[in-house]
C-alpha positions as CSV (number, residue, x, y, z in Angstrom):
1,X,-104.0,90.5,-103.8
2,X,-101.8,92.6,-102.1
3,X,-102.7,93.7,-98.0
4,X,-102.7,96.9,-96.9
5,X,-100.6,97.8,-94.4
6,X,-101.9,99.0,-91.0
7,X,-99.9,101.8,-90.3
8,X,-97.6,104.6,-92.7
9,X,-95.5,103.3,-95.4
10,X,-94.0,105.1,-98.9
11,X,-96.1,103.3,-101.4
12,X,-96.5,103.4,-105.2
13,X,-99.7,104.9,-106.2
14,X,-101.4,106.2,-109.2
15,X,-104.3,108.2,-110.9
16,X,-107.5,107.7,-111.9
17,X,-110.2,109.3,-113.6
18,X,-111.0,110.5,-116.6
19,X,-111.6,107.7,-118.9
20,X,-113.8,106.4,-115.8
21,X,-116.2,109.2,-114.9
22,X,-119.9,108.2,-115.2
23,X,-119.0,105.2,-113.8
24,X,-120.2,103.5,-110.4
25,X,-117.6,103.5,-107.9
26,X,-117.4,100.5,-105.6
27,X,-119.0,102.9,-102.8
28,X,-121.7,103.1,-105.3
29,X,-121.4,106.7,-106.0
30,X,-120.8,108.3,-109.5
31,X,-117.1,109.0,-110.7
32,X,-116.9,112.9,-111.6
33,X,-113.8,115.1,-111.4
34,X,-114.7,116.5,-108.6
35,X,-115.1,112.7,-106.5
36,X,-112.1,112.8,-103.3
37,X,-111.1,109.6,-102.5
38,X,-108.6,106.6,-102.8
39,X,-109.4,103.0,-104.4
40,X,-107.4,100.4,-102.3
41,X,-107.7,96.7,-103.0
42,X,-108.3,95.6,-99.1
43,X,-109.1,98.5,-96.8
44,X,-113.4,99.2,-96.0
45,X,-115.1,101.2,-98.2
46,X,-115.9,104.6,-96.8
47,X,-112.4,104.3,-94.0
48,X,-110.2,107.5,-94.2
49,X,-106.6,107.3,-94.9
50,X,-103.7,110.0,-94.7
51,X,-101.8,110.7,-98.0
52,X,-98.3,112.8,-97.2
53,X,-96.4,113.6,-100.1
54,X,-93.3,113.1,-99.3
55,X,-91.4,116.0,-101.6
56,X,-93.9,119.0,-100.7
57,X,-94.9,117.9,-97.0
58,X,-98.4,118.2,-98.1
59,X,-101.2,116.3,-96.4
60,X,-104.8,115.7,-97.1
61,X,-107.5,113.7,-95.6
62,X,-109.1,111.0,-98.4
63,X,-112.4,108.1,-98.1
64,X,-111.7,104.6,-99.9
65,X,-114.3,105.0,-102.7
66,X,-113.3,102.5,-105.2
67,X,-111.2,98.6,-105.4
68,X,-108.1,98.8,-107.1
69,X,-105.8,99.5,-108.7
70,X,-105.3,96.6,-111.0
71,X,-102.0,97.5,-112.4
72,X,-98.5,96.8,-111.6
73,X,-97.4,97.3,-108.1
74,X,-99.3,100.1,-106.9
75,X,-101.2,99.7,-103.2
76,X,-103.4,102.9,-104.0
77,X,-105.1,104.8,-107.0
78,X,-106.1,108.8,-106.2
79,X,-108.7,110.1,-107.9
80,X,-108.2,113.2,-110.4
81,X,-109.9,115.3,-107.5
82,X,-107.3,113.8,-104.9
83,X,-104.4,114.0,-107.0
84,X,-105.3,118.5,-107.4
85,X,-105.8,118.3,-103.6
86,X,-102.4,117.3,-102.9
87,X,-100.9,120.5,-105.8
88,X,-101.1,118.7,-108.9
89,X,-102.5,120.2,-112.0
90,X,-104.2,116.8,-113.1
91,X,-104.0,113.3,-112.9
92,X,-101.2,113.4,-116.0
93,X,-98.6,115.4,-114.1
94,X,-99.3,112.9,-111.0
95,X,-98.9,110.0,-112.9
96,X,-97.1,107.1,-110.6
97,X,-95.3,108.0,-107.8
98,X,-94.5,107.0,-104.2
99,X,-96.5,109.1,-101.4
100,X,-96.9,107.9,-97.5
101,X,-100.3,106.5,-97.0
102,X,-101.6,106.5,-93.3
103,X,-104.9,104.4,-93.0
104,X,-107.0,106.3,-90.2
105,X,-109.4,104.4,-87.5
106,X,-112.0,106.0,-88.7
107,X,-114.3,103.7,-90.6
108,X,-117.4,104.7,-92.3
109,X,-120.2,101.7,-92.3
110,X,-121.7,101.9,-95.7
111,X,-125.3,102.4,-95.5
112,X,-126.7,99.0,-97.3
113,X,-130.5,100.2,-97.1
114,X,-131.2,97.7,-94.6
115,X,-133.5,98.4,-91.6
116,X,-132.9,96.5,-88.2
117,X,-134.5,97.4,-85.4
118,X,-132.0,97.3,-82.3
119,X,-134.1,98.0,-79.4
120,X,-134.5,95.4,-76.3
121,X,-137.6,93.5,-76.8
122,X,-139.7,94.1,-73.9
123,X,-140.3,91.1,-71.5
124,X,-144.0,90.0,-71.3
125,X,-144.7,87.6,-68.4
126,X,-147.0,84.6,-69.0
127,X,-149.9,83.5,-67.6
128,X,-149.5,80.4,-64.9
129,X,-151.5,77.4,-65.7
């Protein structure tokens, strides 16, 4: 499994979608066209990163929604939604190709339906025998 680097670097990336939507994302939310995000084999779920394409100058924002990709030697897959954002018609006329990819020190911690209750206990003196 490949690491993902800390700071900006031209990486190969791909496209995902289509064949996938209706299917749980590794965020746990439900793969439609219109799903933004990145899948990344080693970065939290829910951080943002920067995706700069390097022969339009364009920029957009994107969550890690999804593990992967699984195929060749790609650090990143966009989703169809992500792949529009950043000018193309669809995921086909993306295909594979390198973009810089910024991860951002933002990270989201996934809500995992657990309750814990943080406040300071109170202290309750005892009774001297």
């Amino acid at each position: 499994m490949s690491e993902a680097l800390p700071f900006g670097a031209i990486v190969q990336t791909s496209s995902y979608g289509p064949g996938l939507y209706g299917n749980q994302t590794a965020s746990g939310q439900t793969l439609t066209p219109t799903t933004r995000g990145v899948a990344n084999k080693t970065l939290p779920l829910g951080s943002q990163v920067r995706i700069t394409d390097p022969r339009t100058g364009r920029s957009i924002v994107a969550p890690v929604v999804d593990r992967g990709p699984y195929h060749g030697n790609r650090e990143y897959d966009l989703t169809t939604q992500t792949t529009k954002d950043l000018g193309y018609k669809d995921y086909k006329q993306f295909g594979a190709r390198k973009l810089d990819v910024t991860p951002i020190n933002k990270t989201k911690i996934p809500d995992l339906g657990i309750k814990v209750d943080m406040s300071i206990p109170k202290i309750v003196p005892t009774k001297k025998r």
